[in-house]
C-alpha positions as CSV (number, residue, x, y, z in Angstrom):
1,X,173.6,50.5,107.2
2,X,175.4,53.3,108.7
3,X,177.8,50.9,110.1
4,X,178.4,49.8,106.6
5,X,179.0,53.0,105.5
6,X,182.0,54.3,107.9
7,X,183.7,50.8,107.3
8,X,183.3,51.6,103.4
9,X,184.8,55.1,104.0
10,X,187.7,53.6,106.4
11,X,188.6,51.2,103.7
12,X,188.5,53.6,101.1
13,X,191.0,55.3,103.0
14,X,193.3,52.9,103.8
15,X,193.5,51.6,100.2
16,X,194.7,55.6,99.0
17,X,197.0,55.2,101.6
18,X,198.5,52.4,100.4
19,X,198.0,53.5,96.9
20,X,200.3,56.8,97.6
21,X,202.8,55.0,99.4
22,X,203.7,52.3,96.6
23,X,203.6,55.3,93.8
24,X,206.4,57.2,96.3
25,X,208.1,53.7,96.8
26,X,208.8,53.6,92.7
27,X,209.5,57.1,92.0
28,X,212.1,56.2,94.5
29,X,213.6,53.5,93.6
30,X,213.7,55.1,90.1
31,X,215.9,57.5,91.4
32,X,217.9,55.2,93.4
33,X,218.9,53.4,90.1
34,X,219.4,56.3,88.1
35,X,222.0,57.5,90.6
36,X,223.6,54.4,90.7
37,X,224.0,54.3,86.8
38,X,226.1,57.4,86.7
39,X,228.1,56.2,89.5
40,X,229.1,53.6,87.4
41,X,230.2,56.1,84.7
42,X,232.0,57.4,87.0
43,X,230.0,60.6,88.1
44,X,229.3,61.8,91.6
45,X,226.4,62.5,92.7
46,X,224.8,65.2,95.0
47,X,221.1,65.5,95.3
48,X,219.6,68.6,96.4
49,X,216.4,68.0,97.5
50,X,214.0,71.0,98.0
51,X,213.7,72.0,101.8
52,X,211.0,70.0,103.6
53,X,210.1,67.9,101.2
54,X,208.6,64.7,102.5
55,X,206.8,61.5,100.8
56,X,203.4,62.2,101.9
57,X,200.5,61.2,100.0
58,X,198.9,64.5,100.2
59,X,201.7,66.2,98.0
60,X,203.4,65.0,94.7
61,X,206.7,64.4,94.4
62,X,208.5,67.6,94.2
63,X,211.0,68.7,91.6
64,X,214.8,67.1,92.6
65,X,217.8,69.3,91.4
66,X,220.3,66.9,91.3
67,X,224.1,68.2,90.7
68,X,226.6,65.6,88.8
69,X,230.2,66.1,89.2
70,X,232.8,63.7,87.0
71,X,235.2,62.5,89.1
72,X,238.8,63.8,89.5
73,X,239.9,63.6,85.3
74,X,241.4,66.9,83.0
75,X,238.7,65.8,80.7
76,X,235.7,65.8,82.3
77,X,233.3,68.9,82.8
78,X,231.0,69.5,85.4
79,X,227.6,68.4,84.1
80,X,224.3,69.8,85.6
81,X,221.6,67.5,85.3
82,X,217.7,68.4,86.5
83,X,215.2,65.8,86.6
84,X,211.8,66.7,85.5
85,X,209.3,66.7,88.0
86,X,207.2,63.8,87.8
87,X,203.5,63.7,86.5
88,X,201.2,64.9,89.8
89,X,199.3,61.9,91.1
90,X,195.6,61.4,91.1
91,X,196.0,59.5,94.3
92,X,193.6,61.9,96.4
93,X,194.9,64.2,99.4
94,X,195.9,62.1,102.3
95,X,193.7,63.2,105.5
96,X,195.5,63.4,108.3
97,X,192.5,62.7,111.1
98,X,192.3,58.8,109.1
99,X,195.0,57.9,110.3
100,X,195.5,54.2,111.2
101,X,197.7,54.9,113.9
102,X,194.9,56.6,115.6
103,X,193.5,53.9,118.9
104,X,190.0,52.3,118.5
105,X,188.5,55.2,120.7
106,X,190.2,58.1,119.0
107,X,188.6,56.5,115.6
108,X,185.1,56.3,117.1
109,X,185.4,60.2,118.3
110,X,186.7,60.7,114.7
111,X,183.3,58.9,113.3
112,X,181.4,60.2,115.4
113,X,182.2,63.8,114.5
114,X,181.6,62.6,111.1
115,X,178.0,61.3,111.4
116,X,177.1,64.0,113.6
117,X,178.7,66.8,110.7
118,X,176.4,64.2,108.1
119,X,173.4,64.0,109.7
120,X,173.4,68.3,110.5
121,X,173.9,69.0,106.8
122,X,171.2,66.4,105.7
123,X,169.2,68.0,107.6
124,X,170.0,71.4,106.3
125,X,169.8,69.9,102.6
126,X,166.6,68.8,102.8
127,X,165.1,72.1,103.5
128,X,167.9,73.5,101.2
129,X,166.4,71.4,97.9
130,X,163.5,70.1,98.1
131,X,161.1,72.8,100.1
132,X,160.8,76.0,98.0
133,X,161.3,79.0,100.6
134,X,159.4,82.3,99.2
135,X,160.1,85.9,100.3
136,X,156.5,86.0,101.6
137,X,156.5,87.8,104.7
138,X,156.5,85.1,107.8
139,X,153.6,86.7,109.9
140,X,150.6,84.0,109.0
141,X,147.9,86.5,109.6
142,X,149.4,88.4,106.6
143,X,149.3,85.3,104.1
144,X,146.9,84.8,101.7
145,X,145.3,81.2,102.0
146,X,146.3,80.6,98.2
147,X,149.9,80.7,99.4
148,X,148.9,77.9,101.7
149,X,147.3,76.1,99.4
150,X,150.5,76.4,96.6
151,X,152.9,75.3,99.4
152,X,151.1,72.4,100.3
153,X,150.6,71.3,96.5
154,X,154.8,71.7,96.3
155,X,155.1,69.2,99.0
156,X,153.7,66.2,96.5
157,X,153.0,63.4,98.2
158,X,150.6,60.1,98.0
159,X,149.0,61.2,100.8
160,X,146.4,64.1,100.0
161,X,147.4,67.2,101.8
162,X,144.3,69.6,101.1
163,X,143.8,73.5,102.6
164,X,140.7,74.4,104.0
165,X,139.6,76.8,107.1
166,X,140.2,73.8,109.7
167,X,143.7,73.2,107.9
168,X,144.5,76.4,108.4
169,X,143.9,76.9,112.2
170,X,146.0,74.0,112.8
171,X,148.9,75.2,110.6
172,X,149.1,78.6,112.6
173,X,149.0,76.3,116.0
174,X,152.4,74.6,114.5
175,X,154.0,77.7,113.8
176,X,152.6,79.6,116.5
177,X,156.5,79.9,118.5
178,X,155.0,81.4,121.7
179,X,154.5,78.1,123.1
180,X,157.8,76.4,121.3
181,X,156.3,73.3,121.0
182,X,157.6,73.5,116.8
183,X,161.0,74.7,118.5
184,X,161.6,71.5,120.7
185,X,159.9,69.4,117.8
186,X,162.0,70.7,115.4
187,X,165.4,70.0,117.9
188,X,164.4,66.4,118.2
189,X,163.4,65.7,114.9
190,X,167.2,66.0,114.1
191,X,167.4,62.7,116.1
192,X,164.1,60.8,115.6
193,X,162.9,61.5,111.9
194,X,166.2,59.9,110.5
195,X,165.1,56.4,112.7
196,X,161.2,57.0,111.2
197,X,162.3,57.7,107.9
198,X,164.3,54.4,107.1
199,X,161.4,52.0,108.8
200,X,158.5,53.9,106.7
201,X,161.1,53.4,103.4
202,X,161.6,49.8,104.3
203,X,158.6,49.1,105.1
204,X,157.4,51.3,101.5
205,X,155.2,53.7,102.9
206,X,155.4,57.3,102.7
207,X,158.0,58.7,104.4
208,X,155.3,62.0,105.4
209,X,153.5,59.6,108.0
210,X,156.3,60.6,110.2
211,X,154.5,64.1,111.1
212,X,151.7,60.8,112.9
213,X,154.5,61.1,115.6
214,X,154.5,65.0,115.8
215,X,150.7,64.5,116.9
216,X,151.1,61.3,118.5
217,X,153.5,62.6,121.5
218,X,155.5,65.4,120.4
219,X,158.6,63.2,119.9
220,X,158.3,62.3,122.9
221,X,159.5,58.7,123.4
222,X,158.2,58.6,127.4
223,X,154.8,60.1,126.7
224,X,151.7,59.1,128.1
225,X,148.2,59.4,127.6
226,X,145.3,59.6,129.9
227,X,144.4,56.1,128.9
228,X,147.5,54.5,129.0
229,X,148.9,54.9,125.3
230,X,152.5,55.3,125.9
231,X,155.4,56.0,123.5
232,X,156.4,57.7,119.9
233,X,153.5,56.2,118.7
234,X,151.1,56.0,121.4
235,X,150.2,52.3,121.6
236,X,148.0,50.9,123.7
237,X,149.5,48.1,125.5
238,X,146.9,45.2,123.9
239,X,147.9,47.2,120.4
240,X,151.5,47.2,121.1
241,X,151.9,43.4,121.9
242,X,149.8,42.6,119.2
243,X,152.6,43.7,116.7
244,X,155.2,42.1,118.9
245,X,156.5,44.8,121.5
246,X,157.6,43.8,124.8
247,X,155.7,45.6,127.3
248,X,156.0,44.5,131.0
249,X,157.2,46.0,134.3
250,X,161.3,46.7,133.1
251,X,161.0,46.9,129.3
252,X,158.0,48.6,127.5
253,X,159.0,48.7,123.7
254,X,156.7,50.9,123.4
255,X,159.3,53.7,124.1
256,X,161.7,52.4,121.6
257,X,161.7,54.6,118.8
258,X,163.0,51.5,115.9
259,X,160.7,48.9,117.4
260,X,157.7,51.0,117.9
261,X,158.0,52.4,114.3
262,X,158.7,49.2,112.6
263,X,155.2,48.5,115.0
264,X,153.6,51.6,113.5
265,X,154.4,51.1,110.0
266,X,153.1,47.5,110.6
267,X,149.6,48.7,111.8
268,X,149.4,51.3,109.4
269,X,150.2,49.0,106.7
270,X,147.1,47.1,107.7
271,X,145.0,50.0,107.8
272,X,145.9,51.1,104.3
273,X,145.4,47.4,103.2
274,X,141.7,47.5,104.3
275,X,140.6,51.5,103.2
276,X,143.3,52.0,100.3
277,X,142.9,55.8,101.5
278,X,146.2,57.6,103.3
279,X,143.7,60.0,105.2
280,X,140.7,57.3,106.4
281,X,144.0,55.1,107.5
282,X,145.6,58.0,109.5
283,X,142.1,58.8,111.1
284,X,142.1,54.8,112.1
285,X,145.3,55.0,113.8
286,X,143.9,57.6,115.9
287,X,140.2,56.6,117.0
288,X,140.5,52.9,115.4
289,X,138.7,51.4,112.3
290,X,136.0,50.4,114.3
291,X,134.8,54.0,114.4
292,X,135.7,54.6,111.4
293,X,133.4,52.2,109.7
294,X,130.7,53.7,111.7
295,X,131.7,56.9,110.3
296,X,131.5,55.5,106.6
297,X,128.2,53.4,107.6
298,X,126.7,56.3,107.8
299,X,127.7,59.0,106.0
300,X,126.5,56.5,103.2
301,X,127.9,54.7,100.2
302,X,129.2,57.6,98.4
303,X,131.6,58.7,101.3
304,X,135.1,57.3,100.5
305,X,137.4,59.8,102.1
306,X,138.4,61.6,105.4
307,X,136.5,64.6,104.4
308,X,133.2,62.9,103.2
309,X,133.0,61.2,106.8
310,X,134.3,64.7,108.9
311,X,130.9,65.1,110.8
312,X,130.8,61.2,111.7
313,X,133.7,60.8,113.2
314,X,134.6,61.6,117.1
315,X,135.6,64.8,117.6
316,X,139.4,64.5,118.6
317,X,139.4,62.3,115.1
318,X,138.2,65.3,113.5
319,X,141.1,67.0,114.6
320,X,143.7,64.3,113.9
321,X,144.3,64.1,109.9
322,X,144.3,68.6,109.3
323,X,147.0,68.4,112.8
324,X,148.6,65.7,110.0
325,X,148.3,68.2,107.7
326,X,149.5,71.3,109.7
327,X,152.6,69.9,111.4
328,X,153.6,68.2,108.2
329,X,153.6,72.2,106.6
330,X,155.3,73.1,110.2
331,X,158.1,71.3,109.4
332,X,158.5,71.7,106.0
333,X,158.1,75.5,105.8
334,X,159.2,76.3,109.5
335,X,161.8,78.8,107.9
336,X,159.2,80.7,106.2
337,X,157.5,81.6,109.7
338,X,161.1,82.5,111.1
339,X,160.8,79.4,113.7
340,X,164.6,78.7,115.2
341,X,165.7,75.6,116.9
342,X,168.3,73.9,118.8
343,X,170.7,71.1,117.8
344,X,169.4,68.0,118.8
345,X,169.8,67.2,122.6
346,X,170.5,64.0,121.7
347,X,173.7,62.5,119.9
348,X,173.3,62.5,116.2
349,X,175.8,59.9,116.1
350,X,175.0,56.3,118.0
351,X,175.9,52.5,117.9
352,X,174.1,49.6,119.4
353,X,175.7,46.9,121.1
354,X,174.0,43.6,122.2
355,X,173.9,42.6,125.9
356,X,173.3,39.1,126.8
357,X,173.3,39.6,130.8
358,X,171.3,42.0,133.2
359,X,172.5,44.7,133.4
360,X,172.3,48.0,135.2
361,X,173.0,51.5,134.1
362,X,174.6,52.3,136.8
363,X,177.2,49.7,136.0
364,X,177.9,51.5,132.6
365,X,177.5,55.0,133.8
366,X,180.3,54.7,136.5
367,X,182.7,52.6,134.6
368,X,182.4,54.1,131.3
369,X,181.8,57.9,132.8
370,X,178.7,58.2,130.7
371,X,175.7,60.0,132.5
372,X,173.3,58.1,133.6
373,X,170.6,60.2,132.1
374,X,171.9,60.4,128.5
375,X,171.6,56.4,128.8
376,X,167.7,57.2,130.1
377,X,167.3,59.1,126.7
378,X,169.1,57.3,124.5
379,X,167.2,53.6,126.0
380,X,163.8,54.7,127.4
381,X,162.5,51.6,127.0
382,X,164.3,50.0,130.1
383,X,162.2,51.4,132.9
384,X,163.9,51.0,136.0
385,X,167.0,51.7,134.4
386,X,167.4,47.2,134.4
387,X,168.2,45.5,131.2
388,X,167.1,42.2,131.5
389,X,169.1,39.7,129.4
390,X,168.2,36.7,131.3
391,X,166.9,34.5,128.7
392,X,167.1,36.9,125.9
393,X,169.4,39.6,124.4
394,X,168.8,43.4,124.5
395,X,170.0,46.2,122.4
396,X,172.4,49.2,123.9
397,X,172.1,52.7,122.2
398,X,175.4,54.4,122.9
399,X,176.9,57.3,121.7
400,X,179.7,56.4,119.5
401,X,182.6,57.8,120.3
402,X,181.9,55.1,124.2
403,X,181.7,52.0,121.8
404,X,185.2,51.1,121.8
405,X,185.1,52.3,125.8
406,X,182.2,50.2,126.6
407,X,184.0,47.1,124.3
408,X,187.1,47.4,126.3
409,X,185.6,47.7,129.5
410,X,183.0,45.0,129.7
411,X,184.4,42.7,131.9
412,X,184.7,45.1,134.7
413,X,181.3,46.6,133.5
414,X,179.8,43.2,134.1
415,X,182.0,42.5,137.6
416,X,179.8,45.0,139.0
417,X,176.6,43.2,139.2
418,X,176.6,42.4,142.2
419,X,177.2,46.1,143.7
420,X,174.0,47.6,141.8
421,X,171.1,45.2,140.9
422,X,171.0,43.2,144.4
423,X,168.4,45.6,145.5
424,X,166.1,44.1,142.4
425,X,166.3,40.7,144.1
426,X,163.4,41.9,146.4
427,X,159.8,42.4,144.4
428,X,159.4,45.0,146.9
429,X,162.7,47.1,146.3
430,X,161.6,47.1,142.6
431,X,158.2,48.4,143.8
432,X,159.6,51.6,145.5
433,X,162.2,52.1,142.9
434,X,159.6,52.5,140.6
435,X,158.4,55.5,143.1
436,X,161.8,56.9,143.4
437,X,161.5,57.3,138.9
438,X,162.9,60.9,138.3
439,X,160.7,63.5,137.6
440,X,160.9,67.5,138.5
441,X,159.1,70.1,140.5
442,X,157.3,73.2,138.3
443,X,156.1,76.6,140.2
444,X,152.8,77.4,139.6
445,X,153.1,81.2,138.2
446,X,150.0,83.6,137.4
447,X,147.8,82.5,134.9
448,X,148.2,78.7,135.3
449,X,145.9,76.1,135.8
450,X,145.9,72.2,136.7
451,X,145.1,71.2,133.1
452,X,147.1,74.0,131.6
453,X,149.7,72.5,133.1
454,X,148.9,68.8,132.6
455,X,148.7,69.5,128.8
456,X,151.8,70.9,128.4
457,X,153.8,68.5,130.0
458,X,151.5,65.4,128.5
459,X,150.0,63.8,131.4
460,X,146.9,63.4,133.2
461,X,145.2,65.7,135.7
462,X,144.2,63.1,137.4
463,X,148.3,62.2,138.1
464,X,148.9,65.6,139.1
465,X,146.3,65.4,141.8
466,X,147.9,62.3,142.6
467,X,150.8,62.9,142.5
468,X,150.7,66.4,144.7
469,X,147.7,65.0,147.1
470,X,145.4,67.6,145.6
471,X,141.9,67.1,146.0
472,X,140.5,70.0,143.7
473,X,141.9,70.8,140.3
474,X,140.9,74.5,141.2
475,X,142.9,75.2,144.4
476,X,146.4,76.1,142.9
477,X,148.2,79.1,144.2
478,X,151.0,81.0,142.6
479,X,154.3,80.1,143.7
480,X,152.9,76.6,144.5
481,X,154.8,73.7,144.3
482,X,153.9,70.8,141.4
483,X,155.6,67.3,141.4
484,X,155.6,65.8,137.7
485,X,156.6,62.5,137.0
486,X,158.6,61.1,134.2
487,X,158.4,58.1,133.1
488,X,156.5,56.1,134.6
């Protein structure tokens, strides 16, 4: 679509182009004959044309003084003659920066500036008009809960977004900036909400299931859970292949922000399809409907919502639907609690291209002078850093303005097969690169703990023991040393 969108506004361009230039080409050639009608009479003729006047289709034609002198006769007098200036044209201001002369590169830079300028002030708008910000004062411990409950009312929505004292703690854990977990969400959801919100729309669900993937992992495509959930979404690997990801030792889908939500929005679909209730659907996701038709077993046949079935349901369950609630307020009302953010640390603007051969990033990232880590982050999904288009194609997430780079260098892209995947001929050199996965060392400082730690950077105590050959979970030390991996 978005594709389909710069090739509209390109075209759209060209055409006023063209338009301009034939409108010029006729108030020129009107000229042209004119002049050589009084020629014919007998007149010379001198045109004075105004100083650095050019046809341009960002300017109208300007006013032409033209002086007509008879030639050489006792009778004749010296005529002045002054064209009007012609009607100003509708044809719209030429812009220099379309221009078709510019080189396939230069024109992806150019769209890329674009989308990224786009995407920024749709961001902004939506905040701008469609969340009503008050003059309230920010601090939440000053607010009175009805100015909770009026700004959650304003955000209608099919999904039933109550206030109540559990609603409540959760809401000041979202805005709570000490931590800036609603900071770094905020950054990313400059990048990942735009991909959430077109699958939930196509797929017609409410686009305010995307705060699931605030919960889920923190938009944190590479996140893992104790049990093994792993992505955006958190799927389960049985889960995952059951709505058709690709989960095996190079590619785990999973981690693929489209194909995991068009996953999600699949499975929640389902769920809404059996309890035709947005929070007992959301609560399903997280603990399974299993559980939750315990839950509704036996709170008894009157119990139809989330609410009615609270005290049945496992306790991180009970959590999961008022998080819903207070990260989807987080984000809609994060200016009202004075939370900042950074621009996305990803590129707003991004293309996909289809590879039918392995490949390795390495081969794009020295060719192309791309880093190889913005590759990691813009394709988590390829593991080892190997896409394997053996039998099958794969999609490419580039940033846009290394389309046309990565087009005109493939060749020499693909020549270097050889240099960087004949280490992945050997099971066992794929085994210890999977060891050799990036990651990054954090000081223990005063205060910290093992699962402090673990929690913040979403992984398992039990890795961190692992991973740092700890045998207790008590014996850190300030200054100490902690290995955490990524992605694995």
């Amino acid at each position: 679509m978005k594709k389909k969108y710069i090739c509209l506004t390109l075209l759209l361009a060209f055409l006023l182009c063209a338009e301009g230039v034939e409108a010029q080409s006729r108030f020129k050639q009107l000229f042209q004959r004119k002049d050589r009608v009084r020629r014919e009479r007998g007149f010379e003729v001198k045109k004075i044309v105004k100083p650095d006047s050019t046809f341009m289709v960002d300017s109208s034609l300007l006013s032409r003084v033209v002086e007509v002198q008879p030639s050489p006769s006792p009778k004749a007098d010296s005529v002045v003659a002054v064209i009007p200036e012609p009607e100003k044209s509708e044809v719209r201001p030429y812009n220099p920066y379309l221009n078709l002369k510019l080189t396939p590169s230069a024109m992806d830079s150019l769209v890329a500036s674009w989308s990224e300028s786009q995407s920024a002030l749709a961001f902004d708008k939506f905040f701008a008009d469609y969340i009503a910000i008050d003059s309230l004062p920010a601090s939440s411990s000053s607010l009175p809960d009805s100015v909770y409950e009026s700004r959650l009312k304003a955000l209608a929505s099919p999904i039933q977004l109550p206030y109540n004292s559990i609603v409540k703690n959760y809401i000041n854990r979202y805005t709570d900036t000490r931590y800036g977990t609603i900071n770094r969400i905020l950054s990313l959801s400059q990048y990942y909400f735009p991909i959430i919100e077109e699958e939930l729309l196509r797929a017609g669900l409410p686009v305010e299931l995307r705060a699931m993937a605030i919960i889920e992992s923190a938009l944190a495509p590479t996140a893992m859970s104790p049990r093994g959930a792993v992505g955006l979404w958190q799927f389960m690997p049985y889960t995952g292949k059951s709505y058709g990801l690709e989960v095996n030792s190079l590619v785990d889908e999973r981690r693929d922000a489209v194909l995991s939500t068009r996953a999600a929005c699949k499975y929640m679909s389902d769920l809404y399809s059996i309890y035709n209730d947005w929070t007992l659907a959301i609560a399903a996701y997280n603990c399974g409907p299993g559980n939750v038709n315990k839950a509704l077993a036996r709170a008894g046949e009157d119990c139809k919502t989330f609410w009615d079935i609270y005290w049945y349901l496992p306790p991180e369950t009970r959590g999961y639907v008022p998080a819903f609630i207070g990260a989807s307020y987080a984000y809609a009302y994060h200016k009202s609690h004075d939370v900042k953010y950074e621009p996305s640390p990803l590129p707003l603007a991004t293309d996909t291209i289809t590879v039918r051969r392995i490949m390795h990033f390495e081969q794009i990232s020295s060719t192309i002078d791309l880093p190889i880590e913005m590759l990691r982050k813009l394709n988590p999904q390829y593991k080892l850093d190997i896409i394997p288009a053996t039998t099958k194609s794969y999609a490419l997430k580039l940033p846009t303005q290394f389309v046309t780079r990565y087009i005109k260098h493939e060749e020499e892209i693909f020549s270097k097969d050889s240099t960087y995947l004949k280490e992945y001929i050997n099971p066992a050199n794929i085994d210890k690169k999977k060891l050799e996965r990036p990651g990054f060392v954090y000081t223990v400082k005063k205060g910290d703990t093992l699962s402090g730690i673990a929690s913040r950077y979403r992984v398992s105590v039990k890795n961190l023991m692992r991973w740092n050959g700890l045998r207790s979970a008590n014996s850190l030390r300030i200054g100490q040393k902690i290995r955490i991996e990524r992605g694995l």
